[in-house]
C-alpha positions in Angstrom: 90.4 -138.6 40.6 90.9 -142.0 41.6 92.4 -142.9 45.1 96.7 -142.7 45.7 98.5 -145.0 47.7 102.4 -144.4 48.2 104.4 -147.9 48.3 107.4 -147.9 50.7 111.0 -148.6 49.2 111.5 -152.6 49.6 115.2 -151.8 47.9 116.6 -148.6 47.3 115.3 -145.1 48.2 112.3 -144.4 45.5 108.8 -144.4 47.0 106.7 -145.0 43.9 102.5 -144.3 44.0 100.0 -146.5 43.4 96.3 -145.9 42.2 94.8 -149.6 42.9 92.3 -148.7 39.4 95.4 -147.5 37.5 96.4 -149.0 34.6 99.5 -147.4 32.7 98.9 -148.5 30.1 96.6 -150.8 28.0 99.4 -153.3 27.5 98.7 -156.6 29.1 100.7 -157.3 32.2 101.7 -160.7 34.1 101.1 -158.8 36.9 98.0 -156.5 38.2 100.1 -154.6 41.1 102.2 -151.8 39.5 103.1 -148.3 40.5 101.8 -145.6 38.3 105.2 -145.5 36.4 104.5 -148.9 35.8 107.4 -150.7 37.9 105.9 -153.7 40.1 105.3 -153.2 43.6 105.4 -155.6 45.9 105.5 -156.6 49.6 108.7 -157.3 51.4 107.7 -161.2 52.1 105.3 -163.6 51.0 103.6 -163.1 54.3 103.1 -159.6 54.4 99.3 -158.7 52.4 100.1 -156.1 49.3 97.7 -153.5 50.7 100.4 -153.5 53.9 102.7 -151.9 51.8 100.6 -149.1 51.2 100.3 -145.8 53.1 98.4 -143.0 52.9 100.3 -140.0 50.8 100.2 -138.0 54.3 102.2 -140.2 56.3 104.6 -140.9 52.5 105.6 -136.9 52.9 107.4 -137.4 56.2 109.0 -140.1 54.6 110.9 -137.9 52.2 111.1 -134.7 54.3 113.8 -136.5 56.3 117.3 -135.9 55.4 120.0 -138.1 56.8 121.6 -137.3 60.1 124.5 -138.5 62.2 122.0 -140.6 64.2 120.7 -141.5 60.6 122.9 -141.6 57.5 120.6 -143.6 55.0 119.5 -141.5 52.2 116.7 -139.6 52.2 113.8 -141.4 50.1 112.8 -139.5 46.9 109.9 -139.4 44.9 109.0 -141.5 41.6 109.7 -139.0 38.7 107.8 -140.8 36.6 104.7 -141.5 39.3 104.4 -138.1 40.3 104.1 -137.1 36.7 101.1 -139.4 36.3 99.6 -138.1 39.7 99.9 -134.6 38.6 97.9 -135.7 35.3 95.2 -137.5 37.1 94.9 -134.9 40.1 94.4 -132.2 37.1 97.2 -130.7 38.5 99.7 -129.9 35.1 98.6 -126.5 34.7 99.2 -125.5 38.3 102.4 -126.9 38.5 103.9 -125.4 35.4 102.5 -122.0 36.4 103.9 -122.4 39.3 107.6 -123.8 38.0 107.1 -120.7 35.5 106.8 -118.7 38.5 110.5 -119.9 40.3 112.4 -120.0 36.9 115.3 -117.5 37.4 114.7 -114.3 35.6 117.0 -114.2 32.3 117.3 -111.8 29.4 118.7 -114.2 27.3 117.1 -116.4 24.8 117.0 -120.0 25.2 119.4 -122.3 23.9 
């Protein structure tokens, strides 16, 4: 599994990850900094280094366990449908996680749709 990185919102609320050998795909790109999605990343200023933006997926978690408050009414930040996807993929994790969506699905006697 290669190292994740999650990349702070510069605009809106989605925290997108970042593998620094991860490409998305094998389409060219003008740029070589892109979350795993494949939306470009980058730092808030031309001053600020790229790897500044990144932080370690421990300290991204409280970042989106906060929900706004009185004190705090911004949004909450969300995860990167699309990124987490991809991390699930590379962690080896798709199994797991649909056993485990199987396993919260609400009980139905129904057929599907």
């Amino acid at each position: 599994m290669i190292a994740l990185f999650a990349v702070r919102p510069q605009r809106g609320s989605v925290v997108h990850l970042h593998g620094p050998s991860y490409r998305p795909s094998a389409k060219p790109r003008g740029v070589d900094r892109v979350a795993l999605c494949g939306a470009p990343v980058w730092p808030s200023s031309h001053d600020t280094p790229f790897e500044d933006t990144l932080s370690q997926l421990a300290d991204a978690v409280r970042w989106t366990s906060m929900e706004p408050s009185p004190t705090d009414p911004r949004p909450a930040w969300r995860w990167c449908r699309s990124c987490t996807g991809h991390a699930l993929d590379l962690a080896g994790l798709v199994t797991e996680f649909l056993i485990a969506a199987a396993e919260r699905q609400p009980k139905s006697t129904s057929s599907p749709p």
